[in-house]
Short mmCIF file of the C-alpha atoms (twelve columns), coordinates in Angstrom:
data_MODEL
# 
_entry.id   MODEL 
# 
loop_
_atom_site.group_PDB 
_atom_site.id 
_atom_site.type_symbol 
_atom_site.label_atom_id 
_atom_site.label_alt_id 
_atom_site.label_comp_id 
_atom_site.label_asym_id 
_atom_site.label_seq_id 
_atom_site.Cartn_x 
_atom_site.Cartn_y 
_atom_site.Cartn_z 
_atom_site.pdbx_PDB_model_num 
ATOM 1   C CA . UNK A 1   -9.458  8.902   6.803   1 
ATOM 2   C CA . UNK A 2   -11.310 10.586  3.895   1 
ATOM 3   C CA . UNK A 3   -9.659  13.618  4.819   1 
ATOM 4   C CA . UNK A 4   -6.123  12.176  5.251   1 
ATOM 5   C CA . UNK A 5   -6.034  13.302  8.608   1 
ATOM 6   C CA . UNK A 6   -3.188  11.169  10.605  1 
ATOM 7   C CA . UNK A 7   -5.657  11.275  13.805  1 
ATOM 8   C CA . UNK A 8   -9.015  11.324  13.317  1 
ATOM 9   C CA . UNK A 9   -10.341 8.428   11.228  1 
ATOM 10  C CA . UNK A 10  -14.212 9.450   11.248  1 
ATOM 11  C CA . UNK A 11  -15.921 10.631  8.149   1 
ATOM 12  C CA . UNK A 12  -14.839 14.535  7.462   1 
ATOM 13  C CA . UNK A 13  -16.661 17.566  8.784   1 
ATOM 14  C CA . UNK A 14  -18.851 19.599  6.220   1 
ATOM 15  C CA . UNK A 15  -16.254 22.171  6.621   1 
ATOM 16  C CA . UNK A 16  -13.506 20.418  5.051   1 
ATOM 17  C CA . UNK A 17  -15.334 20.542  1.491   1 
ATOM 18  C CA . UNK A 18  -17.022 23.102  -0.748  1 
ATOM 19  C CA . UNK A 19  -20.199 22.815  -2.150  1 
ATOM 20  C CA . UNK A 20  -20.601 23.666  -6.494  1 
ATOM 21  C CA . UNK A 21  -22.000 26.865  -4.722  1 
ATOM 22  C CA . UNK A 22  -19.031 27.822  -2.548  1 
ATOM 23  C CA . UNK A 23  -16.554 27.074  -5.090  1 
ATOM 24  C CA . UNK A 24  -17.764 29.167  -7.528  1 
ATOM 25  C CA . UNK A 25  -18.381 31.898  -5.067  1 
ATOM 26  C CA . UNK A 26  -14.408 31.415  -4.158  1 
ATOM 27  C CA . UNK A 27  -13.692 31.518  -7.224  1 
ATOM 28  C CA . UNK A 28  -15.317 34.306  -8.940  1 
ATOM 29  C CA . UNK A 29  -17.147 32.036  -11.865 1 
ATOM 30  C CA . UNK A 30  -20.404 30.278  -12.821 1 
ATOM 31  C CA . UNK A 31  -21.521 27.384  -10.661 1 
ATOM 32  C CA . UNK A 32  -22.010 25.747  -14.452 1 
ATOM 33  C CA . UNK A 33  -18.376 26.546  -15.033 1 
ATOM 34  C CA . UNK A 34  -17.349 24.867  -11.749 1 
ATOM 35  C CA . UNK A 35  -19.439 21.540  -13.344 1 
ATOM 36  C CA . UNK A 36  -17.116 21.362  -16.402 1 
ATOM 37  C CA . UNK A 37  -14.190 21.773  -14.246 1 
ATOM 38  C CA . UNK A 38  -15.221 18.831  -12.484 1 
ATOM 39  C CA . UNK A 39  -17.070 16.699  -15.465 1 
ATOM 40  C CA . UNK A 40  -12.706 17.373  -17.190 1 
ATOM 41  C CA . UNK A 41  -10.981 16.052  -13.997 1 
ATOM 42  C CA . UNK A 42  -9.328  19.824  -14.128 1 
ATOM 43  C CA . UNK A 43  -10.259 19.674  -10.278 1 
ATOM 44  C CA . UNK A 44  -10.107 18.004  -7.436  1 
ATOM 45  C CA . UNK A 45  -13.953 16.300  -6.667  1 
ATOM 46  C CA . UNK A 46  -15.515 14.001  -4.661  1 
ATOM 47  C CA . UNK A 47  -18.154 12.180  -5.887  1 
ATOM 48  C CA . UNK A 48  -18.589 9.793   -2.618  1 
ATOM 49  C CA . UNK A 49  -21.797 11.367  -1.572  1 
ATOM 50  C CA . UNK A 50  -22.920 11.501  -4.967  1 
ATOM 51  C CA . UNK A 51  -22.892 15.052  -5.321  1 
ATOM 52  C CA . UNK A 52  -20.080 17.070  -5.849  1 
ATOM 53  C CA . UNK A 53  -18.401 18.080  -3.499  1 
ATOM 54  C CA . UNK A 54  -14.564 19.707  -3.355  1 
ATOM 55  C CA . UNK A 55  -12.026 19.081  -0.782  1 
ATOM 56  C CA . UNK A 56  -10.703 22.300  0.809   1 
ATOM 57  C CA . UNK A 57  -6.989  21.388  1.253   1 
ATOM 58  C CA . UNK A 58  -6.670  20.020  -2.325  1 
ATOM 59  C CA . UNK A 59  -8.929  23.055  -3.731  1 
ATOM 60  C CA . UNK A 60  -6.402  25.738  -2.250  1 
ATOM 61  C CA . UNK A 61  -3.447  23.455  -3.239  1 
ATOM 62  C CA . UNK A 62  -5.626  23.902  -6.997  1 
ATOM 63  C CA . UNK A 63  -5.221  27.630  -6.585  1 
ATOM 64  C CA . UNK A 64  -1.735  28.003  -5.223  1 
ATOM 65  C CA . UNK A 65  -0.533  26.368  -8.388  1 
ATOM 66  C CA . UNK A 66  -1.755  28.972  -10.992 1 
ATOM 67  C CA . UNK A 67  -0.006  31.670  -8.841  1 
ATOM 68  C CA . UNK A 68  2.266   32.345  -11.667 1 
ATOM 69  C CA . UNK A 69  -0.787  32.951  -13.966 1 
ATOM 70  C CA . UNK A 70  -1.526  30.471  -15.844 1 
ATOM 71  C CA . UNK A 71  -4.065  27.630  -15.762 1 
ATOM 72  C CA . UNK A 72  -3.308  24.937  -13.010 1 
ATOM 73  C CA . UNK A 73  -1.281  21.911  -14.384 1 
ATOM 74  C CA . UNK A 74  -3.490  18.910  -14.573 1 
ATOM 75  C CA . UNK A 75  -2.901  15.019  -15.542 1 
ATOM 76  C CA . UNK A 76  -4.887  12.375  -17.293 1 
ATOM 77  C CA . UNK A 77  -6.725  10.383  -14.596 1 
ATOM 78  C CA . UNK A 78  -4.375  7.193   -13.775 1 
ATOM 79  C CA . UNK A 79  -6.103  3.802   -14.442 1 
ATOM 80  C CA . UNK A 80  -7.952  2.432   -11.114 1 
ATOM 81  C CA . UNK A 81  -5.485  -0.328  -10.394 1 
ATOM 82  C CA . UNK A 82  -3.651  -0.715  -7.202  1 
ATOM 83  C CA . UNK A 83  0.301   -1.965  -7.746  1 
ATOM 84  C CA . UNK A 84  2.769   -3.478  -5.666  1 
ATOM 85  C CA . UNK A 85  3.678   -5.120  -3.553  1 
ATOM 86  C CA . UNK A 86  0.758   -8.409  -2.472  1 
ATOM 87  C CA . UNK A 87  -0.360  -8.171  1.009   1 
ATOM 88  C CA . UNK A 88  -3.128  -11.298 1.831   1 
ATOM 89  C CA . UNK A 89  -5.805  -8.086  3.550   1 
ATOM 90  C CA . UNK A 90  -5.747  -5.999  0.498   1 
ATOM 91  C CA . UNK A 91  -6.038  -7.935  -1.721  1 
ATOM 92  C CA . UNK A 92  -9.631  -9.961  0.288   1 
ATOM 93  C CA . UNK A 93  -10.871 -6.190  0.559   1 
ATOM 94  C CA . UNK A 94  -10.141 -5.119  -2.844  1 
ATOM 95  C CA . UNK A 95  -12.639 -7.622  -3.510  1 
ATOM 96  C CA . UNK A 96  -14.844 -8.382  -0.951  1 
ATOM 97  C CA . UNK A 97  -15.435 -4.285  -0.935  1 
ATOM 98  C CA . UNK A 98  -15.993 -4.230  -4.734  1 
ATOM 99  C CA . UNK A 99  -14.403 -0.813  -4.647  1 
ATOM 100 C CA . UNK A 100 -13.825 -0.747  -8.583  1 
ATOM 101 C CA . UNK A 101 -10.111 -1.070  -7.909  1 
ATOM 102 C CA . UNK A 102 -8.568  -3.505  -10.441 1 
ATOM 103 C CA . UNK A 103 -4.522  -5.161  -9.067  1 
ATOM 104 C CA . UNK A 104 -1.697  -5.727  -10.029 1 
ATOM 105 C CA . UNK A 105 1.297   -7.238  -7.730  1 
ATOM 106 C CA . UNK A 106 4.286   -7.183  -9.071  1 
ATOM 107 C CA . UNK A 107 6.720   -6.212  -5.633  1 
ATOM 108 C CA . UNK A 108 7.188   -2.860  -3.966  1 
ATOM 109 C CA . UNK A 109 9.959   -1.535  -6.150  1 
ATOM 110 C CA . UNK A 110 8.133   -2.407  -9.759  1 
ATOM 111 C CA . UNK A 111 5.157   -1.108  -7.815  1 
ATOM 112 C CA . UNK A 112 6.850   1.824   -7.080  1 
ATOM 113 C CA . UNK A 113 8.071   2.528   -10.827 1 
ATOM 114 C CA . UNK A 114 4.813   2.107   -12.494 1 
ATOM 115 C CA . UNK A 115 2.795   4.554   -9.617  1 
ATOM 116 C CA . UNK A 116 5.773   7.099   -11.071 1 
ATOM 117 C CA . UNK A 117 4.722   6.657   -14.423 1 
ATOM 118 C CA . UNK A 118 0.715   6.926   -13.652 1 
ATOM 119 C CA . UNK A 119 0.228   3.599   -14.065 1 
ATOM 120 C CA . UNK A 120 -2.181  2.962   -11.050 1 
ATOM 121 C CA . UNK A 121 -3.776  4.895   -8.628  1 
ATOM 122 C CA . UNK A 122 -2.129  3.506   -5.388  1 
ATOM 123 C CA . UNK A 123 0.660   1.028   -4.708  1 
ATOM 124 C CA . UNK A 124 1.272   -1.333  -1.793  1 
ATOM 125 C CA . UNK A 125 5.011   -0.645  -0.492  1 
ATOM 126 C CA . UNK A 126 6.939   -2.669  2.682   1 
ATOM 127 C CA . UNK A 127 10.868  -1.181  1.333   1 
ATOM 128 C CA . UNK A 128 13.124  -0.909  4.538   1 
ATOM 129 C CA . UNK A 129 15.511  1.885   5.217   1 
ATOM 130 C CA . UNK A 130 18.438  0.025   6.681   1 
ATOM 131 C CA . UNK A 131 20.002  3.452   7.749   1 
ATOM 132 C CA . UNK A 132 17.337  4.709   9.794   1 
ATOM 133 C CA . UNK A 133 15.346  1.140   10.110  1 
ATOM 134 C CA . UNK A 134 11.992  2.560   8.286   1 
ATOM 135 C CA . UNK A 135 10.168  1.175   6.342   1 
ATOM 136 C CA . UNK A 136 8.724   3.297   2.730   1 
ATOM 137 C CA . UNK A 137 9.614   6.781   3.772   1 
ATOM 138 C CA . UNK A 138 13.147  6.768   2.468   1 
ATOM 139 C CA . UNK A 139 12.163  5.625   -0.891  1 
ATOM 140 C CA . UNK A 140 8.779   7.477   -1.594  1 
ATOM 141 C CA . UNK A 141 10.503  11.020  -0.692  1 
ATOM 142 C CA . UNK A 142 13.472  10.860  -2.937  1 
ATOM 143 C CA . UNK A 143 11.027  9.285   -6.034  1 
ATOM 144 C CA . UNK A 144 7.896   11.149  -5.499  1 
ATOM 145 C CA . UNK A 145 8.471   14.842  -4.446  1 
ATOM 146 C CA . UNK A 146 6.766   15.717  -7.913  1 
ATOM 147 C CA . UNK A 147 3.850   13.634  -7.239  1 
ATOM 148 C CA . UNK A 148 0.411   14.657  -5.838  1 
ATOM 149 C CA . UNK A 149 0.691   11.587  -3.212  1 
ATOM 150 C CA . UNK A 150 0.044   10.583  0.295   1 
ATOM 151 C CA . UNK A 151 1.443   7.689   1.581   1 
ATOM 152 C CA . UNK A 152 -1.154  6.363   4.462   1 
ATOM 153 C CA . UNK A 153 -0.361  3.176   6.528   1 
ATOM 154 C CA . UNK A 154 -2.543  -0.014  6.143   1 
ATOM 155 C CA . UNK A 155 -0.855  -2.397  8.299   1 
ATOM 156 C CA . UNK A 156 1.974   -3.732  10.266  1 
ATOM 157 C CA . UNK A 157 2.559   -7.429  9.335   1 
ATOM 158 C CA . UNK A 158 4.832   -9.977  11.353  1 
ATOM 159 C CA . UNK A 159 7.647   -11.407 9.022   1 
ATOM 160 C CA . UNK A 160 9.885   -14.022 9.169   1 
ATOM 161 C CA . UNK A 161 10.967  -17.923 8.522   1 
ATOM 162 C CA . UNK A 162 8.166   -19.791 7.361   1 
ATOM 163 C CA . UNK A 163 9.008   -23.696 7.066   1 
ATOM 164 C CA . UNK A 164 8.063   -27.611 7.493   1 
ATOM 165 C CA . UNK A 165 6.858   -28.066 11.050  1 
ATOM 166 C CA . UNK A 166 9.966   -30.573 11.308  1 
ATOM 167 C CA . UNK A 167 12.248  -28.040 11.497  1 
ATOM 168 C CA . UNK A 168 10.801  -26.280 14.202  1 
ATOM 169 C CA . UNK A 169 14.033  -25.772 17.280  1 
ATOM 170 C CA . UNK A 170 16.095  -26.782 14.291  1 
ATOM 171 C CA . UNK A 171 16.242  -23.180 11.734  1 
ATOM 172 C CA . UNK A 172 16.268  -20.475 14.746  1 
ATOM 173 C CA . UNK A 173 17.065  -17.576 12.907  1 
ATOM 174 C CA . UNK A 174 18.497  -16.817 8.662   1 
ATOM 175 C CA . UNK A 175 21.947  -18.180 9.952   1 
ATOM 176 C CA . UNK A 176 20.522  -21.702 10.402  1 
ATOM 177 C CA . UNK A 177 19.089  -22.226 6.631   1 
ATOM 178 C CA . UNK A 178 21.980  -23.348 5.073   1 
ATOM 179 C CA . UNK A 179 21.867  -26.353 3.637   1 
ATOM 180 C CA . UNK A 180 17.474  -26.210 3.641   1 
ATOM 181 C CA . UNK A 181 15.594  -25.155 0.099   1 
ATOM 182 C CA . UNK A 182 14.945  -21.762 0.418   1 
ATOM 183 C CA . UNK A 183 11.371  -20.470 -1.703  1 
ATOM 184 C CA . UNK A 184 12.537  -17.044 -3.144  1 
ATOM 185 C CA . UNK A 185 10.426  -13.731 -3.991  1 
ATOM 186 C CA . UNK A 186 11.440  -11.848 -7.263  1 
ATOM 187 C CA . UNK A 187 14.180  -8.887  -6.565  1 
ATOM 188 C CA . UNK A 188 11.672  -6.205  -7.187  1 
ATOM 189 C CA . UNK A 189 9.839   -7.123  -4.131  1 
ATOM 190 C CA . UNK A 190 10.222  -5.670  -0.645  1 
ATOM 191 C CA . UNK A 191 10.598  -9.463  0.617   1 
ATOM 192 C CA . UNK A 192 13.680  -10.269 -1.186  1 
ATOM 193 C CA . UNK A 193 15.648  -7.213  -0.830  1 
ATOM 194 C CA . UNK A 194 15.208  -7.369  3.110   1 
ATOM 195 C CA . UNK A 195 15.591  -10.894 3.118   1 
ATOM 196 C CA . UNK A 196 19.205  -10.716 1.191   1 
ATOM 197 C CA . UNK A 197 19.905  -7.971  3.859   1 
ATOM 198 C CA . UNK A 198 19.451  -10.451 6.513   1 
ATOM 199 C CA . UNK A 199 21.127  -12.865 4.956   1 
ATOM 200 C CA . UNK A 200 24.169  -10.868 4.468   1 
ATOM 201 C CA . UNK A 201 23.907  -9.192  8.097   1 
ATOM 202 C CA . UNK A 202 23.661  -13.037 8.954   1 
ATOM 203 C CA . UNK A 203 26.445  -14.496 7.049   1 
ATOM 204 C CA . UNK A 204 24.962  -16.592 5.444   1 
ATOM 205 C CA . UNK A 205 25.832  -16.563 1.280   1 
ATOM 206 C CA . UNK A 206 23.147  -17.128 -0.855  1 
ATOM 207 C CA . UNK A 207 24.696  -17.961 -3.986  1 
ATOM 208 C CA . UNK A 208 25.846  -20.998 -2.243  1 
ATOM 209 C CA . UNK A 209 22.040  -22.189 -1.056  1 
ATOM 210 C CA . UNK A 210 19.938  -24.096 -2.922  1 
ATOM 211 C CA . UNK A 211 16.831  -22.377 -3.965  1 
ATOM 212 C CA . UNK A 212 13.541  -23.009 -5.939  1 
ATOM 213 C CA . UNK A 213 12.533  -20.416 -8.752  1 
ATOM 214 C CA . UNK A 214 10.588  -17.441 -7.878  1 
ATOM 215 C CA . UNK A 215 6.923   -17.008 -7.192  1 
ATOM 216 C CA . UNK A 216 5.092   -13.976 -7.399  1 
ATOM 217 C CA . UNK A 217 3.030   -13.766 -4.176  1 
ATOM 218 C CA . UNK A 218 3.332   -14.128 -0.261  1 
ATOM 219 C CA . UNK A 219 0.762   -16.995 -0.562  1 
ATOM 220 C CA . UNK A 220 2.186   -18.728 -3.705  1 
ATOM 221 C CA . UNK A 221 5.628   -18.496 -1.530  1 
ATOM 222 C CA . UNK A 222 4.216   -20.230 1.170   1 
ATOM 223 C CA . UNK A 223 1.939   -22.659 -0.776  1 
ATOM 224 C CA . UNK A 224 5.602   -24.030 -1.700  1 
ATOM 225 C CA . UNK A 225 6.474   -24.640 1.491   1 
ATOM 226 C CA . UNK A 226 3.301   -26.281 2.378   1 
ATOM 227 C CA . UNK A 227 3.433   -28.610 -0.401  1 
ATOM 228 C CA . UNK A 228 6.881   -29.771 -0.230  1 
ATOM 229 C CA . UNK A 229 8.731   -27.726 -3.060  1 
ATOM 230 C CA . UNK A 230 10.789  -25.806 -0.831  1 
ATOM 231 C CA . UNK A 231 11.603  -25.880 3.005   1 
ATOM 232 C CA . UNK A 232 11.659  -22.502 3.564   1 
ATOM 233 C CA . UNK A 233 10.284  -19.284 2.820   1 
ATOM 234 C CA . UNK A 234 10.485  -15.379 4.569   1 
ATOM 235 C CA . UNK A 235 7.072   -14.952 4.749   1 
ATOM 236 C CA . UNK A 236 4.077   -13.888 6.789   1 
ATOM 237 C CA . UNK A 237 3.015   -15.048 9.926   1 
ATOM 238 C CA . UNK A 238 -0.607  -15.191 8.902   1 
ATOM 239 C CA . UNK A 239 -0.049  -17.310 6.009   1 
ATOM 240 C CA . UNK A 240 2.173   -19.628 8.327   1 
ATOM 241 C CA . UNK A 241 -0.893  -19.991 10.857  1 
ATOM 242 C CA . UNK A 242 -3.374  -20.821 8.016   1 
ATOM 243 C CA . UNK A 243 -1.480  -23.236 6.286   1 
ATOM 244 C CA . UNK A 244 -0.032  -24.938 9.793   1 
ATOM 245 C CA . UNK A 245 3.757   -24.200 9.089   1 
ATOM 246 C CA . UNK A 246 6.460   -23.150 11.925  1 
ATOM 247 C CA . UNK A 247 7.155   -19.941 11.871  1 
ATOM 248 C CA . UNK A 248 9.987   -17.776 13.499  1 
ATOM 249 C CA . UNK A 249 9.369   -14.002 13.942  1 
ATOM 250 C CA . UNK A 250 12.220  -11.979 12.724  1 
ATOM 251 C CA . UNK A 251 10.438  -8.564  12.218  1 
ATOM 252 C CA . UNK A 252 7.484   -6.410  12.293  1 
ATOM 253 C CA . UNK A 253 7.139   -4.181  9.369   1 
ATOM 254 C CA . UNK A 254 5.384   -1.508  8.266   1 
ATOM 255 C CA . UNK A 255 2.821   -1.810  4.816   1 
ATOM 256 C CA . UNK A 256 2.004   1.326   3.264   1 
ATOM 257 C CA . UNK A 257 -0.662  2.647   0.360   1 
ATOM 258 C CA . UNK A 258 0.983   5.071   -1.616  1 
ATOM 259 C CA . UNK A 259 -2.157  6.879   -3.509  1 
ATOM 260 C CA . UNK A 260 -2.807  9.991   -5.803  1 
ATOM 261 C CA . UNK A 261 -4.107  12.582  -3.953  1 
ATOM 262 C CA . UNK A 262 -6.797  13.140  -6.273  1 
ATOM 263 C CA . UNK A 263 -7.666  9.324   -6.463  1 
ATOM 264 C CA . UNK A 264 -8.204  9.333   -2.861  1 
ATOM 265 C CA . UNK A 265 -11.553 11.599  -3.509  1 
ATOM 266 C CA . UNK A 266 -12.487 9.388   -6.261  1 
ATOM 267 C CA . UNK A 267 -15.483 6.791   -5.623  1 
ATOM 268 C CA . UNK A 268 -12.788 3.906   -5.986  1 
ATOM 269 C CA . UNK A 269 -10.338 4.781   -3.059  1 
ATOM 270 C CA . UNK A 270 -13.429 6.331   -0.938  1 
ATOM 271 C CA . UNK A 271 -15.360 3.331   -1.472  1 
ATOM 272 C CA . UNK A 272 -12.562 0.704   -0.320  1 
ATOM 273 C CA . UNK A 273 -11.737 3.299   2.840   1 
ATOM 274 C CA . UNK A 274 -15.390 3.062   3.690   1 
ATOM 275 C CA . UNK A 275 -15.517 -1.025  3.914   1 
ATOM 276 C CA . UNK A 276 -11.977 -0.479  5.799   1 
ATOM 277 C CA . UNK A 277 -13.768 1.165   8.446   1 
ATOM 278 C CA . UNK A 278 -16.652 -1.611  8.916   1 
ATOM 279 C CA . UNK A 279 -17.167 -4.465  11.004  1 
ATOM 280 C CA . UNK A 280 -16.092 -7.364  8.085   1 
ATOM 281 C CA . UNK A 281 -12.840 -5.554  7.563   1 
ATOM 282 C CA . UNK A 282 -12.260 -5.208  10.950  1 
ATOM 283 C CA . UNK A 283 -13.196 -9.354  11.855  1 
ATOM 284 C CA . UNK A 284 -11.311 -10.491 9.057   1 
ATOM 285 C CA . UNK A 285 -8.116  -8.443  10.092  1 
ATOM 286 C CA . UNK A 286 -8.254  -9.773  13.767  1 
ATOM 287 C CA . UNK A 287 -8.511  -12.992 12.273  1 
ATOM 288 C CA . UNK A 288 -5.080  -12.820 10.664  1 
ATOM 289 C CA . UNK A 289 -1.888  -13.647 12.671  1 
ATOM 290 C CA . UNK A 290 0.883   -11.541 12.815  1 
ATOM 291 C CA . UNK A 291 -1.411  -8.209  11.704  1 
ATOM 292 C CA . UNK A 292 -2.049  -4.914  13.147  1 
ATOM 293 C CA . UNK A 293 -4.049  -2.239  11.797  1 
ATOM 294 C CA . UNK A 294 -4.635  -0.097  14.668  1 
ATOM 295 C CA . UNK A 295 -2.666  2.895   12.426  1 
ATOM 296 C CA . UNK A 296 -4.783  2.250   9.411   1 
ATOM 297 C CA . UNK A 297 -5.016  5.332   7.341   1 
ATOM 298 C CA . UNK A 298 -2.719  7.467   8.876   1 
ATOM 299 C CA . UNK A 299 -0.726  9.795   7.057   1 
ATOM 300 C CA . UNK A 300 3.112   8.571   7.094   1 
ATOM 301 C CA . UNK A 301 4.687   11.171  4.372   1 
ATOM 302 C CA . UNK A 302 3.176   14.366  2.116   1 
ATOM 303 C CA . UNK A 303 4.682   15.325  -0.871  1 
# 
């Protein structure tokens, strides 16, 4: 993964980075030079190992850039938060990893908008593409072409009506909730714009329904549910299971990380792929209902 490679998920071979000495050889300068390129951010470094070292790929990306010239464009480092949308795994091994990753959920599309604007270093995204029935890809190509971004999968995550246990063989499917409180998600998130999607598809009218205000996250969402403010909520099947709600699948969708490039090298994003890859990660996830992260880490879209 540390490599972005979409198939092999071990720890990079030595030949995919440069030491201080083989950069500088490469590129014709000091090996001290090549330490206040780093030390500025001018370049991309990993720091993992705690050495430097410089990922090939990125490095010849570096060069291609000052074809015309003139010094390679370069940004101020984005802030080490992670945006979007709230998924119930990230957000355990943002801090049971103690990456140095800071959060802020807010929904895909705000999530979305601030990575644009270098406001975080990643952002969770679940956005479907009703014209080609993906999920992310549509959306991250026509915003981010002019970022340096990856967008790698993290999980796919069983969706659908979460509700009272009494009105399980009652509410079969969207068209059947009319009438029951529906628990809504802001309309920045992911959630809400594929739920009004169903809902229209469905025929149902949700003007007409009675809902209760907003909440912010999956689990606040179905916390409502559980303690009577609402009788229904389109929410995650693992959430369902742990708080011993009925739950009827309606689809399996795809969660995506959207992250800088140059983060990725960066002892924040390294160290969170890392605990990704052990045995707590791994327990936890198979623990979790309705999750499967068998693609974790592989590359969905380049810019």
């Amino acid at each position: 993964m540390d490599n972005m490679s979409s198939t092999d998920h071990s720890s990079p071979m030595p030949h995919d980075y440069l030491t201080v000495r083989e950069l500088a050889e490469l590129l014709r300068i000091k090996e001290r030079k090549v330490y206040d390129l780093a030390a500025s951010g001018d370049i991309p470094v990993s720091r993992a190992t705690g050495k430097l070292l410089f990922p090939r790929l990125e490095i010849e990306a570096w060069i291609a850039s000052a074809s015309s010239g003139g010094t390679p464009a370069t940004s101020a480092p984005r802030p080490a938060i992670c945006l979007g949308s709230h998924d119930p795994l990230l957000e355990w091994a943002l801090r049971q990893s103690r990456c140095g990753l800071a959060s802020f959920f807010d929904g895909s599309l705000d999530g979305l908008d601030r990575f644009c604007a270098s406001e975080g270093v990643a952002t969770g995204l679940h956005i479907h593409d009703p014209a080609n029935d993906d999920w992310n890809i549509a959306q991250v190509s026509a915003r981010c072409t002019d970022q340096n971004a990856v967008l790698v999968s993290w999980a796919r995550r069983a969706r659908g009506l979460v509700m009272r246990p009494d009105l399980s063989g009652t509410v079969k499917g969207v068209a059947d909730l009319d009438g029951q409180v529906i628990v809504p998600r802001p309309i920045e998130t992911g959630t809400q714009t594929l739920f009004q999607e169903l809902a229209a598809a469905a025929g149902l009218d949700l003007a007409s329904q009675k809902m209760t205000e907003t909440v912010p996250s999956e689990t606040d969402a179905v916390l409502a549910v559980a303690e009577g403010r609402g009788d229904v909520t389109f929410g995650l099947q693992s959430l369902a299971t742990q708080h011993g709600l009925a739950f009827v699948p309606i689809v399996e969708e795809h969660f995506d990380l959207l992250v800088d490039r140059r983060a990725w090298f960066e002892p924040p994003m390294q160290n969170l792929m890392a605990f990704c890859r052990g045995d707590s990660f791994r327990t936890h996830a198979g623990q979790l209902a309705g999750y499967d992260i068998t693609e974790l880490g592989q590359v969905r879209w380049n810019a």
